[in-house]
Every structure is written in structure tokens, then in C-alpha cells.
gemmi code that builds the backbone of each chain (N, CA, C; Angstrom):
import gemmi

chains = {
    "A": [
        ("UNK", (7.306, 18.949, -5.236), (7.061, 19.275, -3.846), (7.385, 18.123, -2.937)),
        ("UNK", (7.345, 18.638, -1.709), (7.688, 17.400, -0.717), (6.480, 16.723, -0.820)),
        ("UNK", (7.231, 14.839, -0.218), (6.147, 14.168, -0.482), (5.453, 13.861, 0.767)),
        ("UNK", (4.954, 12.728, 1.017), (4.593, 12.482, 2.481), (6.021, 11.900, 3.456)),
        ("UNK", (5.909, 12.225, 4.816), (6.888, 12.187, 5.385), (5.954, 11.320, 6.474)),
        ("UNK", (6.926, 10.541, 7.154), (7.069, 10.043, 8.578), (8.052, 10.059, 9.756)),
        ("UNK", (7.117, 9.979, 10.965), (8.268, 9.974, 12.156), (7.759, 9.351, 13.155)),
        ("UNK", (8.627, 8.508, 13.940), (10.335, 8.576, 13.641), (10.318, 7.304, 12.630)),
        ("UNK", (11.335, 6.937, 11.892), (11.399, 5.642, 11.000), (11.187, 4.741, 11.381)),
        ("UNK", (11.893, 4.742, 12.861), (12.221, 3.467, 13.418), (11.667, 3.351, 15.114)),
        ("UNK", (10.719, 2.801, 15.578), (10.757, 2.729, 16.516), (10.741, 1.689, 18.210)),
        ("UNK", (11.425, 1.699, 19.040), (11.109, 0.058, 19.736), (11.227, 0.720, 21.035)),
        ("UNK", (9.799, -0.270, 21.117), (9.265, 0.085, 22.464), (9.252, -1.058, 23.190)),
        ("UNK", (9.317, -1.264, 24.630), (9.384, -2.596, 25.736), (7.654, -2.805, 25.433)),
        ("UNK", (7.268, -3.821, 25.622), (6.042, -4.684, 25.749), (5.131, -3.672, 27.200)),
        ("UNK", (4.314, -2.928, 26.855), (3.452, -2.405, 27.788), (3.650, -0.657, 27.464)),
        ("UNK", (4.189, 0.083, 26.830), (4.978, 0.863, 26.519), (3.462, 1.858, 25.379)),
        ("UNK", (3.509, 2.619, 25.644), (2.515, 3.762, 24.487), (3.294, 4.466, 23.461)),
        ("UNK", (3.259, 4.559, 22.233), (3.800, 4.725, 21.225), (2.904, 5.551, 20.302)),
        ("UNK", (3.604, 6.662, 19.850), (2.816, 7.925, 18.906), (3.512, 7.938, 17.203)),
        ("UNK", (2.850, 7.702, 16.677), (3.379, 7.590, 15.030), (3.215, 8.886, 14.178)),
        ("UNK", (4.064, 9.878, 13.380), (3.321, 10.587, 13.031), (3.059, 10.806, 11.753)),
        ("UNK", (2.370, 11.318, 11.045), (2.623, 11.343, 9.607), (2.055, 12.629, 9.106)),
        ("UNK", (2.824, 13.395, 8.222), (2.522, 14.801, 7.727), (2.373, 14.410, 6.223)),
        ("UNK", (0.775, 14.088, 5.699), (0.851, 14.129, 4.118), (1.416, 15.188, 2.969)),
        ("UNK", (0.929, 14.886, 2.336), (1.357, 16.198, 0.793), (0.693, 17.381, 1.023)),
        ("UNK", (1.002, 18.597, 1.023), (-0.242, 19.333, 1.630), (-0.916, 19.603, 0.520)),
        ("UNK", (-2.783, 19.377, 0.990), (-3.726, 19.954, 0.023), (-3.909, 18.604, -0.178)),
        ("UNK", (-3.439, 17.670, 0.735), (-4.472, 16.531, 0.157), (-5.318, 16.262, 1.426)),
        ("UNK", (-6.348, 15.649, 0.859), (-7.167, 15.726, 2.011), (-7.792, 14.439, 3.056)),
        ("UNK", (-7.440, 13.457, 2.081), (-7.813, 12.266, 2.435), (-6.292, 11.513, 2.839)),
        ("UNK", (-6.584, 10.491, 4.398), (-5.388, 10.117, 4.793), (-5.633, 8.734, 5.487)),
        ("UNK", (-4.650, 7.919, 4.956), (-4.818, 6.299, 5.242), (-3.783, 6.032, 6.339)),
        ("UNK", (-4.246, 5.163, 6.875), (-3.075, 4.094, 7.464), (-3.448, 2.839, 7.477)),
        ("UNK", (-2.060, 2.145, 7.271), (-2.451, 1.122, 6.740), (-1.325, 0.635, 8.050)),
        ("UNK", (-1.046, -1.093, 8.324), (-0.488, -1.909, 9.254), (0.053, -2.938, 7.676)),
        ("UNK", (1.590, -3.028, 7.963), (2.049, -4.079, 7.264), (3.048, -4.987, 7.957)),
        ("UNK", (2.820, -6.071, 8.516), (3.715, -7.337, 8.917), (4.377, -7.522, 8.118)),
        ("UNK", (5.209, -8.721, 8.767), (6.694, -8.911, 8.157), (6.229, -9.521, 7.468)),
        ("UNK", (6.344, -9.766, 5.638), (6.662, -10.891, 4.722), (4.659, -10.852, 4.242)),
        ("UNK", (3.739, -9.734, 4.174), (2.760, -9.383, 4.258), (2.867, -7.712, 3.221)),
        ("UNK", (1.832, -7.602, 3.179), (0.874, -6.486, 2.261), (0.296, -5.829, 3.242)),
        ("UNK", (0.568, -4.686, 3.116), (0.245, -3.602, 4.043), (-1.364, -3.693, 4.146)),
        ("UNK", (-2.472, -3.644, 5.268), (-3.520, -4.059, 5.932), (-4.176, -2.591, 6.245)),
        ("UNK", (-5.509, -2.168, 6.249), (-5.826, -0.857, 5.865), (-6.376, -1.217, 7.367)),
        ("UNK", (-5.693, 0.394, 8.409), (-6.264, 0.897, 9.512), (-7.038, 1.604, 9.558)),
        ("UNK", (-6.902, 2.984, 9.277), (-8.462, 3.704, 9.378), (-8.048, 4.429, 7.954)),
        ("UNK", (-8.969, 6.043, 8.009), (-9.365, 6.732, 6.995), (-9.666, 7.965, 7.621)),
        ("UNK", (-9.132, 9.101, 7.127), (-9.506, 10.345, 7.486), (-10.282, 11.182, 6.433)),
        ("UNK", (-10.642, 11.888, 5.904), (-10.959, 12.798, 5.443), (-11.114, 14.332, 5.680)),
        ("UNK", (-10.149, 15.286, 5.303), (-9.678, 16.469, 6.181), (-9.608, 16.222, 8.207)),
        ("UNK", (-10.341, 16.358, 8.720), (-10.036, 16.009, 10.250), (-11.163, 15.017, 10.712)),
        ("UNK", (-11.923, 14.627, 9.984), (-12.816, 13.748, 10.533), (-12.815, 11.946, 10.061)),
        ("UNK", (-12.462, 11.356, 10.815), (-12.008, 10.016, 10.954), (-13.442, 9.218, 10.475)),
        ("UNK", (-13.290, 8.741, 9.022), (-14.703, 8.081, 8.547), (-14.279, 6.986, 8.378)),
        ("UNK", (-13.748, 6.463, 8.909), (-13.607, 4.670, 8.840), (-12.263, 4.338, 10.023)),
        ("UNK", (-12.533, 3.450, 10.871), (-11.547, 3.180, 11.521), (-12.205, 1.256, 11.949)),
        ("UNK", (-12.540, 1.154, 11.089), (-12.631, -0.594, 11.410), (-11.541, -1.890, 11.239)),
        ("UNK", (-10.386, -0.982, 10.575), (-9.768, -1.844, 10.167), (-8.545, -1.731, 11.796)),
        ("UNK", (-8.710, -1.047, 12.774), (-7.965, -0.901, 13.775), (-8.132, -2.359, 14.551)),
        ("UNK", (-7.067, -2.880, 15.239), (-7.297, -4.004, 15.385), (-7.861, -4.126, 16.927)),
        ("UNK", (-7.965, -3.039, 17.418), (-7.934, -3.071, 19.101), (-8.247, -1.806, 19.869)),
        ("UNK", (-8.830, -2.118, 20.560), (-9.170, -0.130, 21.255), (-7.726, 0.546, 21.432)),
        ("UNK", (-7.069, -0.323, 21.516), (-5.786, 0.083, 22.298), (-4.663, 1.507, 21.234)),
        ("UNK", (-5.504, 1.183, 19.829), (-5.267, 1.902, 18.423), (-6.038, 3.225, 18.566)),
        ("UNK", (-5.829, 4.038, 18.828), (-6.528, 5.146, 18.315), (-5.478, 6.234, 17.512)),
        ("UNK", (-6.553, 6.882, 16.091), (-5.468, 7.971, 15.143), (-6.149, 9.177, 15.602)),
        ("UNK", (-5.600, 10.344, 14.809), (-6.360, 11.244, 15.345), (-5.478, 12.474, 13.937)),
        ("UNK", (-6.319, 13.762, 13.581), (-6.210, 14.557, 12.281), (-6.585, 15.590, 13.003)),
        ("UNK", (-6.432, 16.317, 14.027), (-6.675, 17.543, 14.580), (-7.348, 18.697, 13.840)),
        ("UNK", (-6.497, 18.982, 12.966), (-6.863, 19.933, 11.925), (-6.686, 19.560, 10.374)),
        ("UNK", (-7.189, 18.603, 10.279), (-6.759, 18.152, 9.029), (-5.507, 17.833, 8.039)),
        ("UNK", (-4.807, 18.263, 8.262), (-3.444, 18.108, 8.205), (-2.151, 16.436, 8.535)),
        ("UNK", (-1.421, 17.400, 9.492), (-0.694, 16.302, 10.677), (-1.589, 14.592, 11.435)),
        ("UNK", (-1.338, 13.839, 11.201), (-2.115, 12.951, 11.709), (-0.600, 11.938, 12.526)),
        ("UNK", (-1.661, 11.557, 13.751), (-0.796, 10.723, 14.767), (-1.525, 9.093, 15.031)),
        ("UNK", (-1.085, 8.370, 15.040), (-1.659, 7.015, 15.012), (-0.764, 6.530, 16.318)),
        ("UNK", (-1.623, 6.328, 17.356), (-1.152, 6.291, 18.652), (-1.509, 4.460, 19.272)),
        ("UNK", (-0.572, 4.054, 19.862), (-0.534, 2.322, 20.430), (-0.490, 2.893, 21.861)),
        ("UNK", (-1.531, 2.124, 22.526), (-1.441, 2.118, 23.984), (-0.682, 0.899, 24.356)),
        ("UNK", (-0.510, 0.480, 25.713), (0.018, -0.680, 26.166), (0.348, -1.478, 25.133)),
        ("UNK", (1.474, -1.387, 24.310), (1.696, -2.150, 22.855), (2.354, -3.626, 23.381)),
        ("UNK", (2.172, -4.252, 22.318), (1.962, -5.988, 22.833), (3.174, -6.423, 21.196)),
        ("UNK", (3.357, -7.206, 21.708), (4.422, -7.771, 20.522), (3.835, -8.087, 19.135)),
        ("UNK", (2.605, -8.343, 19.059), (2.024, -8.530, 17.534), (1.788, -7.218, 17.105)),
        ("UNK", (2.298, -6.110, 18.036), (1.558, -5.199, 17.293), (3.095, -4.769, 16.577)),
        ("UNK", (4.283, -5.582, 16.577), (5.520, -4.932, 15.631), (5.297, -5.027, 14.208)),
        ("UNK", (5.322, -3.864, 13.293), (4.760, -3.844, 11.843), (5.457, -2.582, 11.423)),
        ("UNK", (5.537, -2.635, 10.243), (5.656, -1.307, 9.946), (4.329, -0.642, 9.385)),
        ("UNK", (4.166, 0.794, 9.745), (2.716, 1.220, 9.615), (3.167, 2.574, 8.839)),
        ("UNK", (2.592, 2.490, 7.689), (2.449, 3.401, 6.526), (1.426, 3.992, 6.503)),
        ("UNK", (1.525, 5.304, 5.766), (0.613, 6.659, 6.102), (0.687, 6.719, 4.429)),
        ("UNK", (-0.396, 7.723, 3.929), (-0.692, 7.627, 2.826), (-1.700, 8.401, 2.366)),
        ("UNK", (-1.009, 9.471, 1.535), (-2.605, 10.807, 1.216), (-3.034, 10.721, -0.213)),
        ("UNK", (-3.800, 11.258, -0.555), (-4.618, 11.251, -1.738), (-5.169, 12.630, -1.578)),
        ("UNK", (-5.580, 13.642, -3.034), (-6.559, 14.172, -3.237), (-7.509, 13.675, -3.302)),
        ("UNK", (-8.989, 14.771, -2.980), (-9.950, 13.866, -3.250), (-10.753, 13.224, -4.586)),
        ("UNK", (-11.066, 12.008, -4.414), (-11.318, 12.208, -6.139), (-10.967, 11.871, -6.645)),
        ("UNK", (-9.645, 11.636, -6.499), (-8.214, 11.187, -7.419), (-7.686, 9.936, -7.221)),
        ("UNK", (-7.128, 8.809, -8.151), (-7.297, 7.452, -7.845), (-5.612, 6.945, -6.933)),
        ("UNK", (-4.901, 7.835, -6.893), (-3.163, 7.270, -6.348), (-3.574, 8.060, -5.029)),
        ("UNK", (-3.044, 7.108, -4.523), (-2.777, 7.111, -2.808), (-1.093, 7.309, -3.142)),
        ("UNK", (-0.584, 8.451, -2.115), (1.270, 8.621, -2.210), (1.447, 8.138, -1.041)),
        ("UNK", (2.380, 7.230, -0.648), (3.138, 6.457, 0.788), (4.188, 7.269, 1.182)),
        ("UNK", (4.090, 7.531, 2.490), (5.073, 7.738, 3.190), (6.330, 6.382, 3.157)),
        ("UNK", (7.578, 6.674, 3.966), (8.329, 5.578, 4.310), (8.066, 4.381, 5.094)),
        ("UNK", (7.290, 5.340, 6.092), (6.649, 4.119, 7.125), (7.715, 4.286, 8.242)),
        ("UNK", (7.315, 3.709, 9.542), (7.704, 3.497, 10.173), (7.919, 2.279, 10.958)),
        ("UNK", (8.824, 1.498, 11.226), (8.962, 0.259, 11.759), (9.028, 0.156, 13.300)),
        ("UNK", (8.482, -0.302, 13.850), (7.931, -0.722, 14.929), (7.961, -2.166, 15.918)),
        ("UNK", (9.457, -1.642, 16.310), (9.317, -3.379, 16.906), (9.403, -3.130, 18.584)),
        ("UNK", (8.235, -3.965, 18.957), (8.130, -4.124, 20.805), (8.986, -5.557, 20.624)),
        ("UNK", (9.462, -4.840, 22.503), (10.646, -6.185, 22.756), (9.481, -6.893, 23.979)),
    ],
    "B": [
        ("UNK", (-16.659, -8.866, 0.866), (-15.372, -8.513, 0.889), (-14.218, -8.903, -0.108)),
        ("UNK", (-13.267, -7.662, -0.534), (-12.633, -8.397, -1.626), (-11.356, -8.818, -0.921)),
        ("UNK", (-10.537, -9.347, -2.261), (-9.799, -10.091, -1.792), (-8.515, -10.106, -3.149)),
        ("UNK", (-7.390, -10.193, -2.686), (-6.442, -10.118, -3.970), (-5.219, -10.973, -3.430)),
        ("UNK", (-5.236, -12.014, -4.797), (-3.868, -12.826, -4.426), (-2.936, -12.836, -5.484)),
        ("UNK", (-1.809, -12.746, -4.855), (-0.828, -13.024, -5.552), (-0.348, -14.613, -5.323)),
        ("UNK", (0.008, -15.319, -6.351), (0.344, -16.883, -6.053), (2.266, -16.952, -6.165)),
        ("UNK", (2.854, -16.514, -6.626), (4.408, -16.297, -6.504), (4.681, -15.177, -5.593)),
        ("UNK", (5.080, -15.803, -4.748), (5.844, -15.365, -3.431), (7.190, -15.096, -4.109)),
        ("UNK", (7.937, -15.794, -4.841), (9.038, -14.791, -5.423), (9.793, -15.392, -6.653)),
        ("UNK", (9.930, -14.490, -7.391), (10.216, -14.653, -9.211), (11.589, -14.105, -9.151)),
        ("UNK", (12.269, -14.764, -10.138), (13.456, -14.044, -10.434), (13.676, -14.033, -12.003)),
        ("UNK", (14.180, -13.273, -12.565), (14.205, -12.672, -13.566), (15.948, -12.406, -13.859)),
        ("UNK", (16.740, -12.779, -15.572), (17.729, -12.130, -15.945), (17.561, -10.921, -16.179)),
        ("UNK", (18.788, -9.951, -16.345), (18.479, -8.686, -16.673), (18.455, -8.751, -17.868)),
        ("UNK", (17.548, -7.768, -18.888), (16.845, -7.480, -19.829), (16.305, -8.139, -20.646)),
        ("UNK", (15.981, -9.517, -19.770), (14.778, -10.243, -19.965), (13.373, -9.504, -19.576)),
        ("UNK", (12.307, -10.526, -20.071), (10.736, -10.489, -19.049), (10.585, -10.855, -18.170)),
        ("UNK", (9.433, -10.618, -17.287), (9.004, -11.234, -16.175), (7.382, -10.961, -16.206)),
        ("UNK", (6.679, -11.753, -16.097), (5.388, -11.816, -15.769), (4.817, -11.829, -14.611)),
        ("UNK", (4.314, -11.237, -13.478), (3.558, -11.482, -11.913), (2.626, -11.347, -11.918)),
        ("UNK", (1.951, -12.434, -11.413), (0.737, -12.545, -11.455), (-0.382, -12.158, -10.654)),
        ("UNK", (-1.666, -11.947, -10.470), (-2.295, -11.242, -9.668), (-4.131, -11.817, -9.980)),
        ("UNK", (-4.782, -12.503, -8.816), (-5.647, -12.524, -9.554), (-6.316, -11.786, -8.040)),
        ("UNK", (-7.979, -11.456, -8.276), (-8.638, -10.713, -7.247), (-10.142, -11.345, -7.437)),
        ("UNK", (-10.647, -10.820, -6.040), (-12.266, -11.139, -6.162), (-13.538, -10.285, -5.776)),
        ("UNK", (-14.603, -10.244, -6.184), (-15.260, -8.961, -6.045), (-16.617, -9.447, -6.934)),
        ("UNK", (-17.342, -8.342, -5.941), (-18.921, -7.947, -6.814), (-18.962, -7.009, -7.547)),
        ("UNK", (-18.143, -6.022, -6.987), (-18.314, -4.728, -7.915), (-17.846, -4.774, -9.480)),
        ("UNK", (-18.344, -3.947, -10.414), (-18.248, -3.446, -11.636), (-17.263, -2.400, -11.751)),
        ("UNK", (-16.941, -1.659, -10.704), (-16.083, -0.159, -10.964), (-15.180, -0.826, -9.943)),
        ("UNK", (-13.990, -0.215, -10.474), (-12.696, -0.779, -9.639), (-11.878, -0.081, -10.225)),
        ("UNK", (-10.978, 0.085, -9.245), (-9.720, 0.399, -9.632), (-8.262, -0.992, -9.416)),
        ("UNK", (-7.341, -1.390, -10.154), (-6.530, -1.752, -9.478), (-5.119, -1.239, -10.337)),
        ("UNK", (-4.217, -1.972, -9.057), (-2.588, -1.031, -8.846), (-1.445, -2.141, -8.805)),
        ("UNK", (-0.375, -1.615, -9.440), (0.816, -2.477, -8.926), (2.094, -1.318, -8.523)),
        ("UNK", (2.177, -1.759, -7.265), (3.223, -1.257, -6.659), (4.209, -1.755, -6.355)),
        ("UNK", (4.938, -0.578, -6.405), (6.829, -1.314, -5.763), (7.057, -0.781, -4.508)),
        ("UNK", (7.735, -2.099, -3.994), (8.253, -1.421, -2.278), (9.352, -2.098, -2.372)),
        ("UNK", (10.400, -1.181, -2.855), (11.911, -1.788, -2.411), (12.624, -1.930, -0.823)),
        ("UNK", (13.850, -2.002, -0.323), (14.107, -1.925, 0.853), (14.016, -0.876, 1.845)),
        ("UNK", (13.925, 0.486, 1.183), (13.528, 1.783, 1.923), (11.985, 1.775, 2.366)),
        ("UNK", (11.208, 0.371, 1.814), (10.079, 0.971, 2.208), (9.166, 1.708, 1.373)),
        ("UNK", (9.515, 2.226, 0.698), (8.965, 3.607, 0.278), (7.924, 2.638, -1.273)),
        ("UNK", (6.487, 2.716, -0.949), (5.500, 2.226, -1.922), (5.408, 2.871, -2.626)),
        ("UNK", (5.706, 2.651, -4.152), (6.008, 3.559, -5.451), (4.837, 2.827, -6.509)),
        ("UNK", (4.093, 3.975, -6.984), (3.540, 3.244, -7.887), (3.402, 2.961, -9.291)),
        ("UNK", (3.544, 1.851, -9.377), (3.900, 1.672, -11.099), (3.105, 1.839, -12.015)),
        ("UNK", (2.019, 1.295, -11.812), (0.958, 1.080, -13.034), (-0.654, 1.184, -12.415)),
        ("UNK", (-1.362, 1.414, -12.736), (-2.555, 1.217, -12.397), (-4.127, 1.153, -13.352)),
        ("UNK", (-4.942, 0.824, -13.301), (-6.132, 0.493, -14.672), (-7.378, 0.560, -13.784)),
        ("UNK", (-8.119, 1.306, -14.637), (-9.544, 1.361, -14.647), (-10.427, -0.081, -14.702)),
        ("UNK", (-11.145, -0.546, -14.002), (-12.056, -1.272, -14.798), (-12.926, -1.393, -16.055)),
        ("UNK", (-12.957, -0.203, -15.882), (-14.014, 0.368, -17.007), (-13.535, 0.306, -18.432)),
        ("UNK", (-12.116, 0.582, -18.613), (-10.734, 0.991, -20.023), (-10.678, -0.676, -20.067)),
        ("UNK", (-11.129, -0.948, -21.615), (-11.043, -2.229, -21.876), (-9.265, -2.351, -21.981)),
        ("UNK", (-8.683, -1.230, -22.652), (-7.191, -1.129, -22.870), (-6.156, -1.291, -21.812)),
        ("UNK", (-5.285, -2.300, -22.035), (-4.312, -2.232, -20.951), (-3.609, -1.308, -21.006)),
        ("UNK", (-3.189, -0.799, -19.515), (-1.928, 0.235, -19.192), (-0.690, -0.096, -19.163)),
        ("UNK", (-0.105, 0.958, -19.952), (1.437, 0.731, -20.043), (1.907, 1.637, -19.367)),
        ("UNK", (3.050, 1.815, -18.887), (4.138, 2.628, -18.441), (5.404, 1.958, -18.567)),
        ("UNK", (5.703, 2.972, -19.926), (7.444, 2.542, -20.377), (7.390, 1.201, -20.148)),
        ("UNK", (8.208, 0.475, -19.205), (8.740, -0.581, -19.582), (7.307, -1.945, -19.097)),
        ("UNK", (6.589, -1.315, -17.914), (5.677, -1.951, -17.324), (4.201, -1.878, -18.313)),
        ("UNK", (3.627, -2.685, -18.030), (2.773, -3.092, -18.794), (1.350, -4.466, -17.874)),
        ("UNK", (0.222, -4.340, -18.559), (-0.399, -5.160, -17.739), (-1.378, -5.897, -18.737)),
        ("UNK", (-1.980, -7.242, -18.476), (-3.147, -8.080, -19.244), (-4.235, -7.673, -17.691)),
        ("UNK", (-5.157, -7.347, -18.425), (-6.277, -7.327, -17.434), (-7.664, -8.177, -18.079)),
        ("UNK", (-7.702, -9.056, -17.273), (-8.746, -9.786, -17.805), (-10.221, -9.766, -16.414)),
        ("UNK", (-11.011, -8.659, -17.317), (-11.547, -8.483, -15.737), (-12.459, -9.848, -15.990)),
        ("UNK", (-12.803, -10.535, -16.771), (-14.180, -11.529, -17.005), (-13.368, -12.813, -15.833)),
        ("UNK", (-12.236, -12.638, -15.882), (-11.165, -13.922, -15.541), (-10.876, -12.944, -14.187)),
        ("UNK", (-11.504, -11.889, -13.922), (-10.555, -11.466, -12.613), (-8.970, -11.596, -12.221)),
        ("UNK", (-8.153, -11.258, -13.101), (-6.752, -11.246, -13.103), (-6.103, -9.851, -13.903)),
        ("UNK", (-4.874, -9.813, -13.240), (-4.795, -8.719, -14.109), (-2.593, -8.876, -13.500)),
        ("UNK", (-2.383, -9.048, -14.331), (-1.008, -9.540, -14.453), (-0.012, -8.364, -15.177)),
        ("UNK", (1.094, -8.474, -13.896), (2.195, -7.361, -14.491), (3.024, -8.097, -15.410)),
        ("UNK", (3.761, -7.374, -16.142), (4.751, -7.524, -17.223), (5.992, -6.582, -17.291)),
        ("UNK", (6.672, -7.224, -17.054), (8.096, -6.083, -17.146), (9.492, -6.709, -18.481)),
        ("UNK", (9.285, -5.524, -19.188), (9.928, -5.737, -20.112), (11.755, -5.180, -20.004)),
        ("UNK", (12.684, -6.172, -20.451), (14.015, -5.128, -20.518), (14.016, -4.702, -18.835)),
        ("UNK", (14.107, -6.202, -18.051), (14.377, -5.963, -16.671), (15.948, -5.156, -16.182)),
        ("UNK", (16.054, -4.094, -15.440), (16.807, -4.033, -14.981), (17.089, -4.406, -13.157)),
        ("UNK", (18.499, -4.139, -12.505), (18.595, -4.229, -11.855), (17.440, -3.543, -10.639)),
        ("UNK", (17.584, -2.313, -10.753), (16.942, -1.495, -10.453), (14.810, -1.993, -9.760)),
        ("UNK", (14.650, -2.951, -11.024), (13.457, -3.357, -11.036), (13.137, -4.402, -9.763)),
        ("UNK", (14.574, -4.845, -8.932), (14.325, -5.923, -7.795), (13.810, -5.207, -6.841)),
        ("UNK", (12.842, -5.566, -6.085), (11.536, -5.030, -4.616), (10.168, -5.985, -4.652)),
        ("UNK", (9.611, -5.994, -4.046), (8.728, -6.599, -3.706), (7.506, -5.944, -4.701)),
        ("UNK", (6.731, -6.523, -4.921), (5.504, -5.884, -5.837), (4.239, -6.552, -5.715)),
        ("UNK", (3.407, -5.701, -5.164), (2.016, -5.573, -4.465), (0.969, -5.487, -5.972)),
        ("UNK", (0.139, -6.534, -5.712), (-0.848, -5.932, -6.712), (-2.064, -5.915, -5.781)),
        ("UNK", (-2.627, -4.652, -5.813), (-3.580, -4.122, -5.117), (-5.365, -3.791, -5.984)),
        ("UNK", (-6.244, -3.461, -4.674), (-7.587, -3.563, -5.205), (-8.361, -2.213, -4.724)),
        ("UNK", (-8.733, -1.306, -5.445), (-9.835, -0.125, -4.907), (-11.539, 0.004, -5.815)),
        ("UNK", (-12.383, 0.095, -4.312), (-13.585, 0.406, -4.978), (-12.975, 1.522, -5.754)),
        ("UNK", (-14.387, 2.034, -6.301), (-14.486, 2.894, -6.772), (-15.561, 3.953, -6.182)),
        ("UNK", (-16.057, 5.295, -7.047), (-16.633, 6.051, -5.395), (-15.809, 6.412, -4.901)),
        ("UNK", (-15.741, 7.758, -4.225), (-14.661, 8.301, -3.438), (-13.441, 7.440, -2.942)),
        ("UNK", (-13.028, 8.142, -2.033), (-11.704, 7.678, -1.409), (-11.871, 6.242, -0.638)),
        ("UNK", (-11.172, 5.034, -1.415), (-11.811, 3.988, -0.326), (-10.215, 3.313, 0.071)),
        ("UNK", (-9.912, 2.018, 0.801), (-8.778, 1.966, 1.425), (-8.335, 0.937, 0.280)),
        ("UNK", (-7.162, 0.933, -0.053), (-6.234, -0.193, -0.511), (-6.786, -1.603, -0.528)),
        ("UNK", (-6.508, -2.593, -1.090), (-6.755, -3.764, -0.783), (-5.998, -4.761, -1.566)),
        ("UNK", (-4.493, -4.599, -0.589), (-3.077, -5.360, -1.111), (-3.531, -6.873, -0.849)),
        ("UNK", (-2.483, -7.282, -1.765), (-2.004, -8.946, -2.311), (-0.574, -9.244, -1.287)),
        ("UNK", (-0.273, -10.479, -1.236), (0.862, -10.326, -0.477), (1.821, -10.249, -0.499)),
        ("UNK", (2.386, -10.148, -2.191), (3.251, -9.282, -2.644), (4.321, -10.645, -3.446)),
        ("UNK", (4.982, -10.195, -4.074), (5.596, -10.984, -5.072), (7.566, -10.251, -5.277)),
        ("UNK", (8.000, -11.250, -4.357), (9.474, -10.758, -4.130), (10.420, -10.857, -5.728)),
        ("UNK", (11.019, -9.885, -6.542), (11.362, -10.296, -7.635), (12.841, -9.697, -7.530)),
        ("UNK", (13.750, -10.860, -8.066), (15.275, -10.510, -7.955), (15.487, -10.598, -9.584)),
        ("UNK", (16.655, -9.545, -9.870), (16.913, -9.590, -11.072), (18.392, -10.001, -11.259)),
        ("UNK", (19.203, -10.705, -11.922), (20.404, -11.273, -12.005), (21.309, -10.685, -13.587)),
        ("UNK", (22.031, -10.239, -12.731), (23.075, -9.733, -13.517), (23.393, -10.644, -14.567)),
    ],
}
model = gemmi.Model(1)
for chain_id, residues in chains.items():
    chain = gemmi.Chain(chain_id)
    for i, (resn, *xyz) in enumerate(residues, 1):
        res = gemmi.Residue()
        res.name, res.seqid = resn, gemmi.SeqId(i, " ")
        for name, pos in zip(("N", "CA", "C"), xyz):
            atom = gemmi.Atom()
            atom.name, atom.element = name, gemmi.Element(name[0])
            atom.pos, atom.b_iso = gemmi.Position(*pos), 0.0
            res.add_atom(atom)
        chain.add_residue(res)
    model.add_chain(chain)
structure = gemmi.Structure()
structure.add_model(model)
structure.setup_entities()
């Protein structure tokens, strides 16, 4: 089956600029990560969904971060006024529940000018 | 809070030689999970191997292989009969255990393999 997908791959935004990430897991899984990975770095855990309800989001670095799982499914990881540290590539990542492998999307790269 | 390091930033390896990467981590917990992953240039985090805390037995997969020494907190990849194919970056990672908890990557270990 298809695996997890992302969009768009690639994205660059000017310094002040709002930016929407999206990520469509495996379907039927229920649990959904994002993680933040810098250049020359190990991908850094952002929040945590579980079907549509967001049970961990401490690892967000800034209000300016908010994700969001509407219906459990589709999830969007949204940058307000994005600032130059925030260029990373940010990987999405589902799991059944229960089950110990997390599957990665491609990710998307993210560079503010 | 845990914590997982990798100390080689980057190994290189002949082809169908070994390579050893190393990985050590830190923690209170007893139940754990940990992982070694590949992220070649697409990006795309593939996972190779992964072990229970609990399974005194190391995990193999085909060519990959691991020493887990949980008393020593390390737990070290092994790749046997390197191929080309095998060059990407490789994450050794850390999960509670208990439901769904988040990743907890190393900073990864760049490995080139030479023709």
C-alpha cells in the first residue's frame, strides 16, 4: 500500500511569510509524529497526535508552530511569521497503535530567505 | 530525559567489508525500545533494525546486525558484506516503551562505502 506522503517537498518562504506543511499518513494508522530535523542533525520530535487529538505538542519550539489532525487522518503543521532558524526539513511519521515502527514520510525542506 | 549519542560523525567502509557504528544512550527506564535507521539523500527514513530491551538476543536483519549491551547502555550497528547501496546517514534512535511515545534520534553517523 501507499506509504506516508508529503507536501510540497520543497518549500521557501521570505522571512515573515506563513507556511502550511502537509502530511497524509498510511491509512488506519492512528498515531502521527512530527518531528523538526536541521541541517547535519537528527530529526527533533514536534508534537504527537493520536487519531485527531493532539496529546503532546511540547516539543514545538514557539507559539508561532501550531499542527492540527481535523479528522484524524490528513495533518497540517503550520509556521506563522517564519524566521530563518526555522529552515529544516520536517518529517511526518505514522504508526499503528501499539506497534513499535514509526513509517517516515519524505519530508519536506524548508528554507526561509 | 534521555539522550542518544552517536560519537562518529562519519565512517567509511570498503565494499564487502564490515563496518561497525556506534551508538551509546541514556535513561532510567527498564522497557525501551531502540532503532537504527537509514536516511539516504531522498530523505526518506528507512528502518533497518530495531531491539527490545527486554530480548537478551541481538537482532539481525540479513546483512545488519546489532551488540546490545543494555548494562553498558550501547547498542552498536554492524553491517556485514557492505554494499554500495548501504552509503546514507544512520540514526540510532531511542523509544519509551508504553504506548506511542516520540523518537529520540542520535545525530547520525554519515557512512560512505568505496568501490
Amino acid at each position: 500500500g501507499a506509504g506516508v506522503s508529503q507536501s510540497p517537498r520543497y518549500k521557501v518562504a521570505k522571512r515573515g511569510q506563513d507556511v502550511a506543511l502537509r502530511c497524509d499518513p498510511i491509512s488506519g494508522h492512528v498515531s502521527l509524529f512530527w518531528y523538526q530535523q536541521a541541517l547535519g542533525q537528527g530529526p527533533e520530535f514536534l508534537t504527537y497526535f493520536q487519531n485527531e487529538a493532539q496529546l503532546d505538542k511540547s516539543g514545538l519550539p514557539s507559539d508561532r508552530f501550531f499542527a492540527e489532525r481535523p479528522e484524524g487522518s490528513v495533518s497540517t503543521l503550520k509556521i506563522q511569521r517564519t524566521q530563518q532558524e526555522d529552515s529544516a526539513v520536517y518529517l511526518c511519521a505514522s504508526s499503528l497503535e501499539r506497534v513499535h515502527e514509526q513509517f517516515f514520510g519524505p519530508g519536506t525542506r524548508l528554507t526561509v530567505l | 530525559a534521555q539522550t542518544v549519542t552517536q560519537s562518529q560523525p562519519e565512517m567509511s567502509v570498503q565494499e564487502a567489508e564490515t563496518v561497525t557504528l556506534s551508538c551509546t544512550y541514556d535513561t532510567s527506564e527498564s522497557d525501551y525500545y531502540l532503532f537504527w535507521y537509514k536516511q539516504p539523500p531522498s530523505r526518506q527514513m528507512i528502518l533497518v533494525i530495531r531491539q527490545e530491551a527486554y530480548k537478551q538476543q541481538n537482532a539481525t536483519e540479513n546483512r545488519f546486525s546489532v551488540n546490545f549491551q543494555k548494562a553498558a547502555k550501547s547498542f552498536s550497528l554492524k553491517i556485514s558484506d557492505s554494499q554500495l547501496g548501504d552509503a546514507a546517514m544512520y540514526f540510532c534512535a531511542y523509544r519509551s516503551a508504553g504506548g506511542n511515545t516520540p523518537l529520540v534520534f542520535g545525530k547520525g553517523t554519515r557512512l560512505s562505502v568505496i568501490a
